[in-house]
SEGU-829026 format. One record per residue (C-alpha): x negated, y negated, z negated; residue in one letter; residue number from 0. Coordinates in steps of 0.5 Angstrom, whole numbers, plus 500, padded with zeros to 3 digits. Example, Ala and Ser with C-alpha at 12.3 -4.5 7.8 and 13.67 -1.06 7.14 Angstrom:
east; north; up; type; seq
475; 509; 484; A; 0
473; 502; 486; S; 1
This chain:
east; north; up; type; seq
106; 844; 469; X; 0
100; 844; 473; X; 1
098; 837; 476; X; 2
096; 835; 483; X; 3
092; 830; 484; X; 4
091; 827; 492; X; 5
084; 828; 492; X; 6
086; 836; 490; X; 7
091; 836; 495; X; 8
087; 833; 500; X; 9
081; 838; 498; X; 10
087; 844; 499; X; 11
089; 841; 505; X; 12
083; 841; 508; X; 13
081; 849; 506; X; 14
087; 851; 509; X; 15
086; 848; 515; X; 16
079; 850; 515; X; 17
079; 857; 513; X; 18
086; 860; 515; X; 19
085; 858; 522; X; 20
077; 861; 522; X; 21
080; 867; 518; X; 22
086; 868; 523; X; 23
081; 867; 529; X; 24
076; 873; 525; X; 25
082; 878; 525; X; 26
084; 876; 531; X; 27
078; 876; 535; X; 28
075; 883; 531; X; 29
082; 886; 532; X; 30
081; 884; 540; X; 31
074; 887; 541; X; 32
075; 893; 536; X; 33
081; 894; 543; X; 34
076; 892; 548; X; 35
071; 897; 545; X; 36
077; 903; 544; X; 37
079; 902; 552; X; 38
071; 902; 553; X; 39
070; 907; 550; X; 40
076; 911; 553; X; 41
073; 909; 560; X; 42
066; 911; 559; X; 43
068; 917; 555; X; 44
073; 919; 562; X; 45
067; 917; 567; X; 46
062; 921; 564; X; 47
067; 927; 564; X; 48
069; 926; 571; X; 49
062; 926; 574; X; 50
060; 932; 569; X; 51
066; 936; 573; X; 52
063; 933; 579; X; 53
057; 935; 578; X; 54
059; 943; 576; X; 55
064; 943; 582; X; 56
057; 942; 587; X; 57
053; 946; 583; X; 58
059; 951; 585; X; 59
058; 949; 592; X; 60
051; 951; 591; X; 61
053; 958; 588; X; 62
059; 960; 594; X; 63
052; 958; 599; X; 64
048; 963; 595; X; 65
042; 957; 594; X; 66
044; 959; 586; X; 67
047; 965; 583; X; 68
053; 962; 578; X; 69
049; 964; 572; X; 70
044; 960; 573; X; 71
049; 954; 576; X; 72
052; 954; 569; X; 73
046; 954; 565; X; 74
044; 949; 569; X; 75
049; 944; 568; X; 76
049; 946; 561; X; 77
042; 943; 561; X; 78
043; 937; 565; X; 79
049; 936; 559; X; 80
045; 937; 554; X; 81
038; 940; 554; X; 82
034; 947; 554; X; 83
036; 951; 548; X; 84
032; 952; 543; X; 85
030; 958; 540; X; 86
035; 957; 533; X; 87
040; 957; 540; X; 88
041; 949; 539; X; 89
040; 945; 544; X; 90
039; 937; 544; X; 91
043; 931; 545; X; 92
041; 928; 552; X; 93
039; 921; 550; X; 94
039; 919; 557; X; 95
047; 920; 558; X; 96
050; 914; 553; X; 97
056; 916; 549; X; 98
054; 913; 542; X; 99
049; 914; 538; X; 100
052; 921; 536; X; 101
056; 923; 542; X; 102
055; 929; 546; X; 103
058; 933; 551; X; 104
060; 940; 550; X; 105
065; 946; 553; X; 106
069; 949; 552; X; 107
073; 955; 555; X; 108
081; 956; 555; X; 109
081; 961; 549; X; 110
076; 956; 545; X; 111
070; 959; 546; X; 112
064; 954; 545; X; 113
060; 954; 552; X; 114
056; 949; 551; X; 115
054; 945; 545; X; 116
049; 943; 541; X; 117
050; 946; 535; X; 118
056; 952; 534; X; 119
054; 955; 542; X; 120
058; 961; 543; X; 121
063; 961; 536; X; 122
070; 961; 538; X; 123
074; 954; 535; X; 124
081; 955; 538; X; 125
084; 955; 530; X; 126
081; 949; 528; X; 127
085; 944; 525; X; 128
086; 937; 521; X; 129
087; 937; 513; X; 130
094; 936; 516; X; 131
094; 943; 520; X; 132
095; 939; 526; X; 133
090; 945; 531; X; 134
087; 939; 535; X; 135
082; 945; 539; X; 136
089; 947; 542; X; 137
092; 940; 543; X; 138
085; 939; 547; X; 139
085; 945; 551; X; 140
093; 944; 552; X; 141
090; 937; 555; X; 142
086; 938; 559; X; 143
089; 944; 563; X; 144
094; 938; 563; X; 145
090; 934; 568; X; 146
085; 932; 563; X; 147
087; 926; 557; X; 148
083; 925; 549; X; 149
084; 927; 543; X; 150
083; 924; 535; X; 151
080; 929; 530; X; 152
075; 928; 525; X; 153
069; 933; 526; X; 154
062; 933; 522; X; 155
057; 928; 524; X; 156
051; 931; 528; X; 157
046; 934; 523; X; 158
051; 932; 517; X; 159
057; 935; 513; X; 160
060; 929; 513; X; 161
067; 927; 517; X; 162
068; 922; 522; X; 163
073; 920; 526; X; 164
072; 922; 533; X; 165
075; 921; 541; X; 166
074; 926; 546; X; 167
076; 926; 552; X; 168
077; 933; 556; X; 169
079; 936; 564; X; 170
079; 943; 566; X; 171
074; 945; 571; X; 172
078; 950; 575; X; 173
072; 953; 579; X; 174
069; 956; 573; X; 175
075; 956; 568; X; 176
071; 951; 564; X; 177
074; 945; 560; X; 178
068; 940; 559; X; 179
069; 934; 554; X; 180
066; 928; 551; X; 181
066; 926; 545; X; 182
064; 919; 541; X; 183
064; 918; 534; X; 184
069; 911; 532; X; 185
063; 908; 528; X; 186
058; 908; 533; X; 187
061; 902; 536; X; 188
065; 899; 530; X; 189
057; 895; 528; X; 190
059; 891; 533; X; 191
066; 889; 531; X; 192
063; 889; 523; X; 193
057; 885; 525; X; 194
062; 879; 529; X; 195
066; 880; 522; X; 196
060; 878; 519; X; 197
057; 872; 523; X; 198
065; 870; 522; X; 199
064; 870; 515; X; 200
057; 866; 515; X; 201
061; 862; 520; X; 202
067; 861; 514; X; 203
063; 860; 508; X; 204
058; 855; 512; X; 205
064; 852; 515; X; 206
068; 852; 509; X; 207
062; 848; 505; X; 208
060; 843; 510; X; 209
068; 842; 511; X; 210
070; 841; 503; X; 211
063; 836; 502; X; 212
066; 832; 508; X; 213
073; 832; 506; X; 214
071; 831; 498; X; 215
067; 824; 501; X; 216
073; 822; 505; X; 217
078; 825; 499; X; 218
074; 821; 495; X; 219
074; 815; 500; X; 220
082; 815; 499; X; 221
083; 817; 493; X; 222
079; 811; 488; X; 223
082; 805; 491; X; 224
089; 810; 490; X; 225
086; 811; 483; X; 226
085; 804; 482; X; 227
090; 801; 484; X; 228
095; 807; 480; X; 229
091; 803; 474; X; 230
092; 797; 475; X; 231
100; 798; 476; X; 232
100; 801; 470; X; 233
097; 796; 466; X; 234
101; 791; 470; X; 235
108; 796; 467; X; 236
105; 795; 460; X; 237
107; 787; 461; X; 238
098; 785; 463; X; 239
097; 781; 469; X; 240
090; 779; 466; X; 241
086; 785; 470; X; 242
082; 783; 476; X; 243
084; 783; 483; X; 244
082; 790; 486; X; 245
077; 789; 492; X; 246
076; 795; 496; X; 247
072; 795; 503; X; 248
077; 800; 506; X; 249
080; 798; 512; X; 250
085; 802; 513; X; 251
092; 803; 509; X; 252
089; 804; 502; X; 253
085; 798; 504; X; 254
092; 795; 505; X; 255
096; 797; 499; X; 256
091; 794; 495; X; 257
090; 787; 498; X; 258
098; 788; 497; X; 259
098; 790; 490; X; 260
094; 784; 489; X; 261
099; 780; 492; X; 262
104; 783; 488; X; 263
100; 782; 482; X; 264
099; 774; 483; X; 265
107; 773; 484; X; 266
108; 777; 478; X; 267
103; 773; 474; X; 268
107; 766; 478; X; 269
113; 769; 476; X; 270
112; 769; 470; X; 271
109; 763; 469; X; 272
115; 759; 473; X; 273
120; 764; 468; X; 274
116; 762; 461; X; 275
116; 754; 464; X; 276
124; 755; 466; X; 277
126; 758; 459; X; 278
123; 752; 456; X; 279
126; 747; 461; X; 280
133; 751; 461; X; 281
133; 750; 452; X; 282
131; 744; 453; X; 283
136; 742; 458; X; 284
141; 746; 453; X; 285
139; 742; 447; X; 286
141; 735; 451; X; 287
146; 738; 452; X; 288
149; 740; 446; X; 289
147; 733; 443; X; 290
151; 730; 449; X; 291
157; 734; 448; X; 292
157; 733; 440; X; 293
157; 725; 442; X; 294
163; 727; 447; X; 295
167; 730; 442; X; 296
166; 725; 437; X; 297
169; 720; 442; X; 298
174; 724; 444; X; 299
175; 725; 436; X; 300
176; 718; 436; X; 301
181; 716; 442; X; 302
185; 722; 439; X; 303
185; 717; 433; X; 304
186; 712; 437; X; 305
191; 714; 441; X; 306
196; 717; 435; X; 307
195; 709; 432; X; 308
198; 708; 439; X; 309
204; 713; 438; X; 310
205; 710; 432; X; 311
206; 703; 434; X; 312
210; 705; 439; X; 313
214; 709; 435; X; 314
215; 702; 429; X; 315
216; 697; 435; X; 316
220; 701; 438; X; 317
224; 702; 432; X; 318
224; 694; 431; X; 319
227; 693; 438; X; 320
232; 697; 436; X; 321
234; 693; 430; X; 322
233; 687; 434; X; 323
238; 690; 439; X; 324
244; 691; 434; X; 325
242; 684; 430; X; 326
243; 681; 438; X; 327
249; 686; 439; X; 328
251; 682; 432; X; 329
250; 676; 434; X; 330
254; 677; 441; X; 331
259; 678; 437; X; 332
259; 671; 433; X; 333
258; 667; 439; X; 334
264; 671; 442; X; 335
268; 669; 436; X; 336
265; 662; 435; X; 337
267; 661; 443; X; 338
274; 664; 441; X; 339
274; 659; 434; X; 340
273; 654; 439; X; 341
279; 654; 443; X; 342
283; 654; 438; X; 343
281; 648; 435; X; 344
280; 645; 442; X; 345
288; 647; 443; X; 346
290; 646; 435; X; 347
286; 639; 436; X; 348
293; 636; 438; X; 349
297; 639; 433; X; 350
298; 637; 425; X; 351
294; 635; 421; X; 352
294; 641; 417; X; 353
291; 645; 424; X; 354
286; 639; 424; X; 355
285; 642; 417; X; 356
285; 649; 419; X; 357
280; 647; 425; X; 358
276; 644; 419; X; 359
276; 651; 414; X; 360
274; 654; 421; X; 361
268; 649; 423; X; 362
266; 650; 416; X; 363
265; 658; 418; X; 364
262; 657; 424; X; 365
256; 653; 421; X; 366
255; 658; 416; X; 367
255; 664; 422; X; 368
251; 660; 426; X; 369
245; 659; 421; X; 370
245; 666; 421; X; 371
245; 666; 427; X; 372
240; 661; 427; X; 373
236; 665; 422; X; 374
236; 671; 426; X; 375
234; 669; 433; X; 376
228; 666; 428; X; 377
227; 673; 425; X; 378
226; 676; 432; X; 379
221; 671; 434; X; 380
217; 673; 430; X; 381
218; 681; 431; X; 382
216; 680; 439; X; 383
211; 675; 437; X; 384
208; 682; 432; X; 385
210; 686; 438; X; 386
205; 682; 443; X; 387
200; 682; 437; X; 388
201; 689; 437; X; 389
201; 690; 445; X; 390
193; 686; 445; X; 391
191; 692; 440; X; 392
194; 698; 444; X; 393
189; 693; 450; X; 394
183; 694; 446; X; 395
185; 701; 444; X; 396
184; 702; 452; X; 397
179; 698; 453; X; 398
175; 703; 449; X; 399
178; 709; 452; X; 400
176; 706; 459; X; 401
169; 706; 456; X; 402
169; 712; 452; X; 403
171; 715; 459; X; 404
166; 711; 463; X; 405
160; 714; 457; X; 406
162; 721; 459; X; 407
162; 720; 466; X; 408
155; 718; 466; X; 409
153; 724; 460; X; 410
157; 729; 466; X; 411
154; 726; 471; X; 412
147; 726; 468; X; 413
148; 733; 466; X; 414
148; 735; 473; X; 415
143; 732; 475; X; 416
139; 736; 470; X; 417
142; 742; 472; X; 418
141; 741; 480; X; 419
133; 740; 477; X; 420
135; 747; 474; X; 421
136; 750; 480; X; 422
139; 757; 480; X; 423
140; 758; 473; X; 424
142; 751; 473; X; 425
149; 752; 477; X; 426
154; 754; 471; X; 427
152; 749; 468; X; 428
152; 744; 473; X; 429
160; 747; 474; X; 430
160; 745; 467; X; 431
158; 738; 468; X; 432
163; 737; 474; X; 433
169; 739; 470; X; 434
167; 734; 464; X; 435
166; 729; 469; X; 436
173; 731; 472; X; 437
176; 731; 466; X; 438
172; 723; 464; X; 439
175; 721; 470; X; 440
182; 723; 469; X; 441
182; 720; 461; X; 442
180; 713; 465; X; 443
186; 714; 470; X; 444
191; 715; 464; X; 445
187; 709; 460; X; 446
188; 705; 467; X; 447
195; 707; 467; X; 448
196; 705; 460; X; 449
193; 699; 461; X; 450
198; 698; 466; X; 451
204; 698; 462; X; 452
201; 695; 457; X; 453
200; 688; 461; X; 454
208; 690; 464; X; 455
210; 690; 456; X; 456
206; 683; 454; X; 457
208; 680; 461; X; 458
216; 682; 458; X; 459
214; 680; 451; X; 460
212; 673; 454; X; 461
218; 673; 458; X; 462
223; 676; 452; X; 463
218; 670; 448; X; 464
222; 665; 452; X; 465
228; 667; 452; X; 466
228; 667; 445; X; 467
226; 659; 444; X; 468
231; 658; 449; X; 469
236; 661; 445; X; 470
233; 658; 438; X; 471
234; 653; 441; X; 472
240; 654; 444; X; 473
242; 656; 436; X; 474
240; 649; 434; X; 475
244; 645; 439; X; 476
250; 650; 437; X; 477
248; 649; 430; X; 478
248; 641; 431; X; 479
254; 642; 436; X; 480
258; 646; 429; X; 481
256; 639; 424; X; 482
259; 635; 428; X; 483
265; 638; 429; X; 484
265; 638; 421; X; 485
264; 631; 422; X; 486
270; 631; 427; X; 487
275; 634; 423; X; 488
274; 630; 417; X; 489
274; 623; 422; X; 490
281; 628; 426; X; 491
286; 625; 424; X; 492
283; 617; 426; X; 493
280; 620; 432; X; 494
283; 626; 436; X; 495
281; 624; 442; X; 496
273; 624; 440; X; 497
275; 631; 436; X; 498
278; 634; 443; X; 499
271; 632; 446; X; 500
267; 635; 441; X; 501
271; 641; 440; X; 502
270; 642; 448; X; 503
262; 641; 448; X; 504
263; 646; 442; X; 505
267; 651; 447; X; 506
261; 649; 452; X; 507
255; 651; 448; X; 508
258; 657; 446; X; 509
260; 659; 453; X; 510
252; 658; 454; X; 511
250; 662; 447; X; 512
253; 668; 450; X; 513
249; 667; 456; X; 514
244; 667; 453; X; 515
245; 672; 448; X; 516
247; 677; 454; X; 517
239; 675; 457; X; 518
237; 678; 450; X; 519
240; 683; 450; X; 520
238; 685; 457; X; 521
231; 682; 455; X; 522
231; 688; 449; X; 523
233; 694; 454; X; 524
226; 692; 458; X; 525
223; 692; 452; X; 526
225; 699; 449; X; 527
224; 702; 456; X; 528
218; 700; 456; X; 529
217; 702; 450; X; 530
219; 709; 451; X; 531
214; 708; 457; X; 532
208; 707; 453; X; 533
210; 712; 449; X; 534
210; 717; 454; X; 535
204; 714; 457; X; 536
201; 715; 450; X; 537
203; 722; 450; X; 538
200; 724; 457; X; 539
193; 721; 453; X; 540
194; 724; 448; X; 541
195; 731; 452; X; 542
189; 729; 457; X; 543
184; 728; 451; X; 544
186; 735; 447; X; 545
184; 738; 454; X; 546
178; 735; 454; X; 547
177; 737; 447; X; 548
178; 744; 449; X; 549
174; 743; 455; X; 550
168; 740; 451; X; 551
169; 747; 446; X; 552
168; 751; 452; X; 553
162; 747; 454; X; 554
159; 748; 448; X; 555
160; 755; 448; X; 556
157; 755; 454; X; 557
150; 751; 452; X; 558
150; 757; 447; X; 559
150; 762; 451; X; 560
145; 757; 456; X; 561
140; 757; 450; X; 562
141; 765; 449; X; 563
140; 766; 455; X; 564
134; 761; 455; X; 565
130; 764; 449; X; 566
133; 771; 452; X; 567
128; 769; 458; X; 568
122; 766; 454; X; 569
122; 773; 450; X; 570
122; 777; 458; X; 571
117; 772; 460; X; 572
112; 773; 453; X; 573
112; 780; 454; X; 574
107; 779; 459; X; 575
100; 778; 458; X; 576
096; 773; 464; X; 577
């Protein structure tokens, strides 16, 4: 398909708007003086008949007054029309009545007889016709003895056999019978009309040529810097922004476009400048990145670890408090039967000699239970001592969850700052950063809590400690108290009095071990609910750091796609040459 360039389009432009009004204003003009010469002509043509009828009709006044016979009138007004003829019965053309170069008068009479003429006087035309076979000598005569009007026909030219067309206009003089005409040939006054068409022409072509060199040169003015700058837009397209800035001297709109394409240059060229220095920032950033969530998952690896050593300690604690329970229920159950036993030997101690006996056999069995149960009040201190160790260990587990917490606060909050250094390309990022640092504040939270129960848990240990040296203590007496009963029953029957007030001491100190064993029992309920509280807690911990670590994957995916988009921009950015 044909192209159009602006200059080409300004050229055709411009020849349109030079030659359709020149060539319009030509037709016009030659179709306007061609109908002002026609009217002209038409006018001229009718004055000079009407003055030759005038002329005849005074000449007829001279023959009614006798001053001239008619023949002599008529040959008279046929000179005065046209000349003297001559003697090949010609007559001349009178110069000196202007109807066109080739225009003459003749006359004619109502059966078409030629009265006067220059060349065919006297022939008889009534049946001349057009090739068409119109009879135009009938329709003139017709005419003219309708008042007078013109007729068109082509008829040869004077002294030629060639045709031309002609205008004659005719009017019946009614005093001689005559039909007097003028006719004129169309081509005498056409050199008029071809010599205006043919200054209109030498006007257009000169015009047209001074008109296309003007519009060339200003075709030329606005299309260069166009071109230029078309060019440049098209090597910057391409990705090269190391062309020159385009200076044009124009100052209108293409001077305009190209100080603006400049400037469009110039930012493209910082664009991607800034675009190149980004992507590296942002791939550095996401380096960082991943080497921070590689650190945090690891960490988060660790406190899982640590956290599930938590659960298993709290799982065998709570198992040894479980045994420690039922070995208290146990020795509730001899303490209730050593207050029973007691009793009875308090109430036997008046009796016989051989409910003394049986008192003895008696105080024999309570000491053997009473160094079991001595013994296993020294078992259980030792469980809950290894329960407070344990209860130290869990603290420091969560000393080290609290600063993991804390370490990846910082690396979340560090992360921010370097996405709020990014910018807009930084903001997912950033999002990233602050549902991590969320997610460190809430494992310090839980570690808080858990550091909590923890120090509930030793504060009850150091409380449940005490209570199990009273009761060893207490044991102990028992234990004294229960030889000395031996001892008694074997002195009973020397000193019942002295049996009675042991046996009532015995009685005494049992009364007082149940006590005590109910305080440790109760004291082993607080240790167990606690224990269940920090295995929920663990738990929760444990729940916190799985999502944690679900978070620290989507974060690593996320720097993933940060360092594909970051070398995805470096590619962009390389494509251009500055």
């Amino acid at each position: 398909m044909f192209k159009l360039t602006i200059r080409k389009k300004l050229l055709l432009v411009s020849f349109l708007l030079l030659v359709v009004p020149i060539i319009t204003l030509g037709l016009v003009t030659n179709k306007l003086s061609g109908d002002s010469t026609h009217a002209l002509v038409q006018t001229g043509l009718k004055n000079n008949v009407r003055l030759a009828v005038e002329m005849l009709n005074a000449l007829d006044k001279d023959v009614q007054k006798g001053v001239l016979t008619k023949e002599d009138a008529q040959n008279q007004l046929r000179v005065m029309l046209l000349g003297e003829q001559r003697a090949d019965h010609t007559r001349p053309i009178n110069k000196q009545i202007d109807l066109g170069e080739n225009g003459y008068f003749f006359v004619l009479d109502e059966k078409g007889e030629l009265l006067a003429h220059p060349l065919l006087e006297g022939q008889n035309i009534w049946d001349k016709q057009t090739a068409d076979g119109t009879r135009y000598i009938q329709n003139m005569i017709k005419t003219a003895q309708s008042g007078g009007g013109f007729t068109y026909y082509d008829w040869p030219l004077p002294n030629s056999k060639k045709e031309a067309s002609k205008l004659t206009y005719s009017e019946l003089a009614t005093s001689w019978g005559w039909i007097i005409s003028a006719g004129s040939y169309m081509q005498d006054y056409d050199s008029g009309q071809r010599h205006i068409l043919s200054v209109l022409l030498i006007t257009l072509g000169i015009c047209t040529a001074v008109g296309i060199t003007l519009f060339t040169l200003f075709a030329l003015h606005i299309s260069r810097p166009i071109i230029r700058v078309a060019d440049q837009a098209e090597r910057v397209a391409k990705g090269d922004l190391s062309g020159e800035e385009i200076i044009v001297s124009n100052r209108d709109e293409t001077g305009q476009l190209a100080v603006s394409f400049n400037s469009l240059t110039n930012s493209l060229r910082e664009l991607a400048g800034n675009q190149l220095l980004s992507a590296n920032a942002l791939a550095s950033s996401s380096k960082t990145l991943s080497s921070v969530i590689t650190e945090t998952t690891q960490a988060v690896n660790q406190t899982s670890h640590a956290i599930a050593e938590v659960a298993a300690s709290n799982e065998t604690q709570a198992s040894s408090i479980e045994e420690t329970s039922r070995a208290m229920e146990e020795m509730a159950t001899g303490i209730q039967r050593i207050a029973i036993t007691s009793t009875t030997a308090f109430e036997a101690s008046f009796g016989t000699l051989k409910e003394a006996e049986n008192g003895n056999e008696l105080s024999n069995r309570s000491t053997v239970q009473m160094t079991a149960v001595s013994n296993t009040v020294g078992d259980l201190s030792g469980i809950i001592h290894q329960l407070g160790d344990r209860s130290q260990q869990i603290g420091q587990i969560v000393e080290v969850i609290q600063e993991i917490s804390a370490q990846t606060n910082l690396l979340a909050l560090n992360a921010s700052i370097e996405a709020a250094r990014a910018g807009e390309n930084g903001r997912g990022f950033a999002v990233v950063a602050s549902e991590i640092r969320k997610l460190a504040e809430r494992s310090n939270d839980s570690a808080t809590r858990v550091a909590e129960l923890i120090e509930d848990i030793q504060s009850d240990i150091h409380d449940a400690v005490g209570s199990m040296q009273k009761g060893e203590h207490e044991v102990e007496v028992s234990v004294a108290a229960i030889r000395e009963t031996g001892d008694a029953f074997t002195r009973i029957l020397q000193a019942t009095r002295s049996v009675v007030e042991q046996v009532e001491e015995a009685s005494a100190a049992a009364e007082q071990m149940s006590a005590s064993s109910q305080e440790i029992a109760a004291a082993l309920q607080e240790m167990e609910r606690v224990s269940s509280n920090t295995a929920g807690a663990a738990q929760n911990v444990s729940a916190a750091t799985e999502e944690q670590l679900a978070s620290m994957e989507e974060i690593a995916s996320s720097a993933q796609k940060l360092s594909q988009m970051s070398e995805q921009m470096k590619q962009l950015a390389n494509k251009f040459k500055m």
